[in-house]
N, C-alpha and C positions, 0 to 999 in steps of 0.2 A: 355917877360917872357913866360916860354915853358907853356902848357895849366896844366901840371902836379905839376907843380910847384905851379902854381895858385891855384887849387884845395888843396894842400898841405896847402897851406899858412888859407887859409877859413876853414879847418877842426881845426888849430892850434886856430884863430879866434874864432871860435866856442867854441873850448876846455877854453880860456880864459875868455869867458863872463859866460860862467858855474863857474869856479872856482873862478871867483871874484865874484858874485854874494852869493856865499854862505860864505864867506868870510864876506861880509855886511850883509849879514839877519844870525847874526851868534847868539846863545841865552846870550852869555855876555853882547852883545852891548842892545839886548833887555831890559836884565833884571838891565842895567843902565839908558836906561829912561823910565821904566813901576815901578820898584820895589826897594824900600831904606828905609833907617832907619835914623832916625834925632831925636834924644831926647826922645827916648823910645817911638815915635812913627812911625810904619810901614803904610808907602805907598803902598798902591798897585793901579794899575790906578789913578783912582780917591776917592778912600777908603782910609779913617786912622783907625789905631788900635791904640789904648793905651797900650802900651805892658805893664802897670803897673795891667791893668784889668783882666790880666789872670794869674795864678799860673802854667799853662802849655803851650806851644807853640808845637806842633806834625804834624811833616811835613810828607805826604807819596808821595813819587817822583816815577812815572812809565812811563813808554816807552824807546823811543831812545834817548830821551835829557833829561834820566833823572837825569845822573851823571852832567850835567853841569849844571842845573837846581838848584839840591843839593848844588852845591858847592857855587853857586852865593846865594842861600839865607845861605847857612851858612856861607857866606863871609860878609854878614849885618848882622847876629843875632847872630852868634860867640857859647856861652854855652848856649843860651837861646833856643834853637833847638833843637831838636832830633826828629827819626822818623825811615822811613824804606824806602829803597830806592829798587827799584827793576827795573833792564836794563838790555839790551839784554847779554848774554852769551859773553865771551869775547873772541877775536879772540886768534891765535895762541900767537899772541903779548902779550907784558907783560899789564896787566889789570891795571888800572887806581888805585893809592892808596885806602887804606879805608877810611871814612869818619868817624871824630871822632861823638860819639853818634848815629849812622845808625846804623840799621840792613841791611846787605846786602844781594839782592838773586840774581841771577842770571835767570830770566824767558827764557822761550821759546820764538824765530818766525821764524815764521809764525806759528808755532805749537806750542800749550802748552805742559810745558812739569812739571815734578813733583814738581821743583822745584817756577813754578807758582802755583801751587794749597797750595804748603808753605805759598807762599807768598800771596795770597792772606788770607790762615787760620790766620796768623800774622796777618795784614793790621786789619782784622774783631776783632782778639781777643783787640788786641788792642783800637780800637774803641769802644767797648761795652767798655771796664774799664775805659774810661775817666770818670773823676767824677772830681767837683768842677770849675768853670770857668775855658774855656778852649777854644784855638786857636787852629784849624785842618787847615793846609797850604797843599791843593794838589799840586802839581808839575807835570802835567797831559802832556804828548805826544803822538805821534801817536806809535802804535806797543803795547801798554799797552794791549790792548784787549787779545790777546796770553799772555804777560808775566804775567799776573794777573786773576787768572783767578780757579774758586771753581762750579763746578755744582749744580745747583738751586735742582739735587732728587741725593739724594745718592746712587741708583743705577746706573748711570751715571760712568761710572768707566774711569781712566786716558786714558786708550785705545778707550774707544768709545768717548769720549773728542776729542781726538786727529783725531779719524775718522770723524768726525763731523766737527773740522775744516778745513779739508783735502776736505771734500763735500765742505763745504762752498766758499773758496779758489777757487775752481777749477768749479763752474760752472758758471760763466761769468755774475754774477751780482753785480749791483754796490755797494760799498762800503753802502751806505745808507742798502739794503736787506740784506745784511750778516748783521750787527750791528742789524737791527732790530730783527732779530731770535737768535744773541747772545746775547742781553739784555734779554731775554726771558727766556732764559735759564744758566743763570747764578745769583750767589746770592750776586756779587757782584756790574754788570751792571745795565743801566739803573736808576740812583740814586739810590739803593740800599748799596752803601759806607755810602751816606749821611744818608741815615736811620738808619745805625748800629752806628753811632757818636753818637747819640740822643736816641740809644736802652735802657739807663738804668740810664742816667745821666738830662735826659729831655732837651728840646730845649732852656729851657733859659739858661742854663746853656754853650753851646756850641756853639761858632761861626765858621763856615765853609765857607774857601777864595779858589775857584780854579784858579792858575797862566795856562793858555792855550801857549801852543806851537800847533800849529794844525796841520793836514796834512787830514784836510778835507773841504767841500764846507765853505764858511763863513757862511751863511744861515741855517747852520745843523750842530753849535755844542755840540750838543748832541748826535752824531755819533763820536766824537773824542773818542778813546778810549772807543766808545759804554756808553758816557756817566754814567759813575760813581757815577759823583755826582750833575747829571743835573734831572731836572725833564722830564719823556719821554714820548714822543708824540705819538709814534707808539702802538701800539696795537697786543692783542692777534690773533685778528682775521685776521690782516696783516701778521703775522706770517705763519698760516694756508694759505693762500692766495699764501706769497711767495713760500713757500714748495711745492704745487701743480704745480703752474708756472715755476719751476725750476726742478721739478720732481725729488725733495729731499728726496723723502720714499726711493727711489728703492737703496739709496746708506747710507743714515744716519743706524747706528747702532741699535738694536733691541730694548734697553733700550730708545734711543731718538725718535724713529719713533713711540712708544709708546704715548708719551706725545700726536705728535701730531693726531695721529688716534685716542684718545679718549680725545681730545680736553682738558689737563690736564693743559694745562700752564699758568699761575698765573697770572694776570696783576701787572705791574710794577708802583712805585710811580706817578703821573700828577702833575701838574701844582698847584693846590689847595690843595697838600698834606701839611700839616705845619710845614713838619719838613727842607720845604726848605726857610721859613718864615727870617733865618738870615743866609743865604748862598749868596754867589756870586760867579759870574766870568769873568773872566779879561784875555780875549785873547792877548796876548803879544808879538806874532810872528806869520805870517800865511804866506799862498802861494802869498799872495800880495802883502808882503817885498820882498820876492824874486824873484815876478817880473819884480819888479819896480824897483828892481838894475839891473836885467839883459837889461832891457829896456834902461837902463843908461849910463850900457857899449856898449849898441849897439850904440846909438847915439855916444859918444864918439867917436868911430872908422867909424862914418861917413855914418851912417844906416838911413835912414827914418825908422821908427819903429812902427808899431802896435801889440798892446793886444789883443788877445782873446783868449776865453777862453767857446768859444761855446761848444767845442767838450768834457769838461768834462765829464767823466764818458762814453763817446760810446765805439764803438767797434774799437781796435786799427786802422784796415782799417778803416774804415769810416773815422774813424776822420782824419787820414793822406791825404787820396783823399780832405778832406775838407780846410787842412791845406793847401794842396799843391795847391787848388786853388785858396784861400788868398792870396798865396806868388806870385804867376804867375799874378793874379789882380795886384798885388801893382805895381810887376815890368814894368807894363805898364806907370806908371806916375814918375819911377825914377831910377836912373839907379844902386844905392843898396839900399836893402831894407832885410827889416828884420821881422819874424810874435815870438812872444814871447806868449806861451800858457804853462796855468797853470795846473791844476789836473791831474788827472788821466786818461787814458784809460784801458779798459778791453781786458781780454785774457781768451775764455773759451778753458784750458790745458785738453784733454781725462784722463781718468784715467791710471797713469803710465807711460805716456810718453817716458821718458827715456831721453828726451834731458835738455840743461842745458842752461839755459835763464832766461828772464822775459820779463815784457812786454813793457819795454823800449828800449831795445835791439828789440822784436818784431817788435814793432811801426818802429825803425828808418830801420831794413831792407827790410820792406815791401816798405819803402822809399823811398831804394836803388832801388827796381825795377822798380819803377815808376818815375826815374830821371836819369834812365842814359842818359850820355850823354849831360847832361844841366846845365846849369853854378848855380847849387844850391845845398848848404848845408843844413843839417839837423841833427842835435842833440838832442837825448832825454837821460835824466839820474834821475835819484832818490836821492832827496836830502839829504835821508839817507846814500847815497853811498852803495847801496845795491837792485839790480834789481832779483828779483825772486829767484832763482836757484843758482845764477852764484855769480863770488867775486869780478864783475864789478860794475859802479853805470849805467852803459845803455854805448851809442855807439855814436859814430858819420859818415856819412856816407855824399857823395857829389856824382856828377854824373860820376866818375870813381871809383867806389868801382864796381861796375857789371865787370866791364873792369878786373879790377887788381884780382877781386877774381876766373875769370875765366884763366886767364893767371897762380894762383898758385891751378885749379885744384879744386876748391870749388863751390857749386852748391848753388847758394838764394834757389831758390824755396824748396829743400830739407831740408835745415836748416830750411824754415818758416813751413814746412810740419811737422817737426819734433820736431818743439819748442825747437830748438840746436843752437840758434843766438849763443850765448857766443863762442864757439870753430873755427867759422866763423869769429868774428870778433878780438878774440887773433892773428888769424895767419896772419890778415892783420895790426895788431896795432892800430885797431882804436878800443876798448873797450875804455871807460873811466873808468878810478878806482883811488877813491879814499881811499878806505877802508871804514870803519863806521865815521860819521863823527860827531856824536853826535848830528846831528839833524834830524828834518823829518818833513818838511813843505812842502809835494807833490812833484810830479814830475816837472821837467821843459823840455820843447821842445822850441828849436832854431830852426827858418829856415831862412836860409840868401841866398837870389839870387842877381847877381851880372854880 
């Protein structure tokens, strides 16, 4: 078989264990063995509710899985449901029916936009009017943080909101630092949802269940969605801390730079607060389903396979140099082999850039430059189906992409120079696009040497 051919045949490889893996970690299959209804009483993990206990059942569904989220619990509780559901913006495609008993918004991301600051005012008014025994079901995903989303001081206006998350976004720290400085500053992060359930109706009155789809460390969910309706750990003085280390005055808006030059920002509920005394939560889908399937299919096709998932949260080089010397390890002791890594890497983007990517596209072409020519593939995509910038979910690259994109006239180094992977990797056909795919439990990276 000609060597092009080969490489051809491992990028398709590649492209299959992506798609059937998210296929398996998909949130229906989830939410058939974490969440059901059997005789007026609701499951969830290992929790029952008496649905005869409550006079109200009020469901608020946010992120990127939150339309299918919605659907699966109103597929169990049928009229006993209502609530508000809020997901991302709907592509060009025709938008997903309405849901009977929803309020629908359409949020912002990566940016908030007006229509989250709605929806979050909704979410809040509704909360405070609960009264008389009452079930609050979160339906909580990753992206929620942008699409729900109300500032903690009312001078804070939609535009410096939006600059604010525009700093945050783009200075190369990890998911953990940004959530920490938006719990801070928001009135409805940081368990601050859970607060407003119990604002006027008291805590006995009100029981609060959050359903977790995550697309954050296991260790840290109370960074999902910047924790809503968790109790949180982080601190004002962490805030302060990260601002300085990232050198957030010289770009945050004059209204938020405020806060932290006179040290203004409120602490958020802990652990000992009581109003999380009958709250739960029940992670029902993470980056370790969709491991553990990709792990699956690698075997299947004949992989020696290992996990890790060291290089969470580094800097996209590093982590790739790190990956790629896992995968060159292994192939010492077999003759394919496969490294299956979970979370995130980081991309700090200048302000303005101009180029159209993200940082899984990033990740896999900094790849390409440190594998030409060697019998290894590498895949990284976003289980959202949605990488940065771009309308791909990430890329796939093997050791003749350097070869083939210099034969049609296209430069790596300038694309990674320029944070413009996506327009690099359309004209050679290897983007991966899914479109949105209703979920978002982190990114995945494949690397198969062979």
């Amino acid at each position: 078989m000609p060597q092009a051919a080969h490489d051809s045949d491992m990028r398709e490889i590649a492209r299959q264990i992506f798609l059937s893996s998210l296929a398996e970690a998909g949130v229906e299959k989830s939410f058939e063995k974490h969440v059901e209804v059997s005789r007026r009483l609701l499951r969830v993990g290992e929790d029952l509710y008496d649905l005869n206990s409550f006079s109200r059942i009020f469901a608020v569904a946010m992120g990127k899985a939150a339309y299918p989220m919605a659907q699966a619990l109103k597929r169990q509780l049928g009229m006993m449901v209502s609530g508000i559901l809020v997901a991302p913006q709907a592509p060009s495609s025709e938008p997903p029916p309405m849901l009977e008993g929803f309020r629908h918004f359409a949020g912002g991301h990566p940016l908030p936009n007006a229509e989250s600051v709605r929806a979050a005012n909704a979410i809040l008014g509704s909360l405070r009017s609960l009264s008389a025994p009452a079930l609050v079901v979160y339906l909580i995903s990753g992206g929620a943080s942008s699409m729900v989303e109300k500032p903690v001081d009312d001078e804070i206006t939609l535009d410096d909101l939006i600059a604010t998350y525009r700093a945050l976004v783009n200075c190369g720290a990890p998911i953990a630092e940004i959530n920490t400085i938006r719990k801070h500053l928001s009135a409805v992060k940081g368990g601050r949802l859970a607060l407003a359930a119990n604002s006027s109706s008291g805590v006995e009155n009100v029981q609060q269940v959050s359903i977790l789809v995550s697309d954050v460390p296991e260790s840290a969910l109370d960074a999902l969605a910047s924790g809503p309706t968790m109790p949180d750990p982080t601190t004002t003085a962490q805030c302060y801390e990260i601002a300085q280390q990232r050198r957030l005055l010289e770009i945050f808006p004059e209204s938020v730079r405020e806060l932290f030059e006179k040290k203004l920002l409120e602490e958020t509920p802990k652990y000992d607060d009581g109003v999380f005394h009958r709250s739960r939560w029940w992670p029902i889908l993470s980056s370790a389903a969709l491991q553990k399937a990709a792990a699956a299919q690698a075997a299947l096709a004949g992989f020696a396979v290992e996990i890790d998932n060291t290089c969470d949260d580094w800097k996209y080089d590093k982590a790739a140099d790190y990956l790629l010397a896992r995968l060159r390890k292994l192939r010492q002791g077999a003759s394919k082999v496969c490294v299956i890594s979970g979370g995130e890497v980081t991309v700090r983007v200048p302000q303005n850039p101009g180029g159209i990517g993200g940082r899984n596209q990033q990740f896999a072409l900094y790849c390409a430059t440190r594998i030409a020519g060697e019998n290894l593939t590498v895949l990284s995509a976003g289980s959202d189906g949605v990488d940065g910038v771009s309308p791909a979910a990430g890329a796939v690259v093997d050791g003749t992409t350097i070869a083939r994109a210099q034969s049609r006239g296209l430069a790596a180094e300038t694309a990674l120079a320029g944070f413009n992977a996506y327009p690099f990797f359309e004209a050679l056909a290897d983007a991966v696009v899914t479109g949105p795919t209703g979920n978002n439990i982190r990114d995945l990276r494949i690397l198969l040497g062979y």
